[in-house]
C-alpha positions, 0 to 999 in steps of 0.5 A, spaced: 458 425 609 464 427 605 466 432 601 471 432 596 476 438 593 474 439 585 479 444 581 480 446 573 486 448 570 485 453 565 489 458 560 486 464 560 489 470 557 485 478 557 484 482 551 482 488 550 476 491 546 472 497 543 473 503 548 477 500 552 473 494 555 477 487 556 474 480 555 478 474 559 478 469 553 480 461 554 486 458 552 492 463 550 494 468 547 496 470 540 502 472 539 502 480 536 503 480 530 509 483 528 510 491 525 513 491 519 518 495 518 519 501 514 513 504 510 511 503 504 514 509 498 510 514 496 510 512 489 508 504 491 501 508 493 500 512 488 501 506 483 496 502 486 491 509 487 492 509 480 490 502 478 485 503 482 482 509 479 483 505 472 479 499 474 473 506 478 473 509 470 472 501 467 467 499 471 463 505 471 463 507 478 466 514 477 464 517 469 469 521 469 477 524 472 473 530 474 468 526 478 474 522 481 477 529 484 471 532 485 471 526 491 478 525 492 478 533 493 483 534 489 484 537 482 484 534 475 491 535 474 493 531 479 488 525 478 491 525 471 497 525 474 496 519 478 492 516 472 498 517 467 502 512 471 497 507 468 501 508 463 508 505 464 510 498 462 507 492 467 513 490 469 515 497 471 508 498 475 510 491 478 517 494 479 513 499 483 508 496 487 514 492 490 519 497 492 521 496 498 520 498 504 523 506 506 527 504 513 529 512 514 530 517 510 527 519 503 524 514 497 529 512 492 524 514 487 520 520 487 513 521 483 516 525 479 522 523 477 517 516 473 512 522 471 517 523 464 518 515 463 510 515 463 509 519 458 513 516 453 509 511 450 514 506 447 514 500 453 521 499 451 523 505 452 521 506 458 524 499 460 531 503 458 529 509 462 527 506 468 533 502 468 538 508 469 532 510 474 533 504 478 540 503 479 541 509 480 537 510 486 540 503 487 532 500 487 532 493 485 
């Protein structure tokens, strides 16, 4: 009787789960995803909490700013605060959307600092109002 030797070759790679647990998966392992670096400004948030309740208000899923606060937990004030950006130009808002990420220190534009710019309802305007905003926070 003979015998005869039988081996696999396998790549394996573990991975850890929920609570912990580690799985052993066939074949290798992904490459970590990178970390981006930086984070997002504070004003890009809000732009996008802002459309965002936009589109609430449109669909009407919330009915009005105050239901919106009520489950925000903060005041009407601040959501109309954060509505008004809804009001700049659309370039200015993508401008916003996009800002690069804040590497260390402070954002280079402040809420408050756009808040001015939002209530002034002529988009041209604000297109001029943003620009001295924007060069001289060196935002491009």
């Amino acid at each position: 009787m003979t015998t005869s030797s039988l081996s696999v070759r396998c790549a394996v790679h573990f991975q850890r789960k929920r609570f912990g647990r580690k799985e052993m998966t066939v074949g290798l392992a992904l490459a970590p995803a990178s970390i981006p670096v930086g984070r997002i400004p504070r004003i890009s948030r809000l732009m996008a909490l802002a459309i965002r309740f936009e589109n609430l208000l449109a669909t009407g899923a919330v009915t009005d700013y105050a239901e919106l606060a009520r489950l925000g937990h903060v005041t009407r004030a601040r959501v109309t605060q954060i509505v008004n950006l809804a009001f700049l130009a659309p370039d200015i808002q993508e401008a916003l959307l996009f800002l690069p990420p804040v590497k260390k220190g402070r954002d280079p534009v402040k809420e408050w600092q756009v808040r001015p710019i939002a209530a002034e309802p002529d988009w041209r305007r604000q297109r001029r109002q943003w620009q001295v905003l924007a060069n001289s926070a060196t935002v491009r």
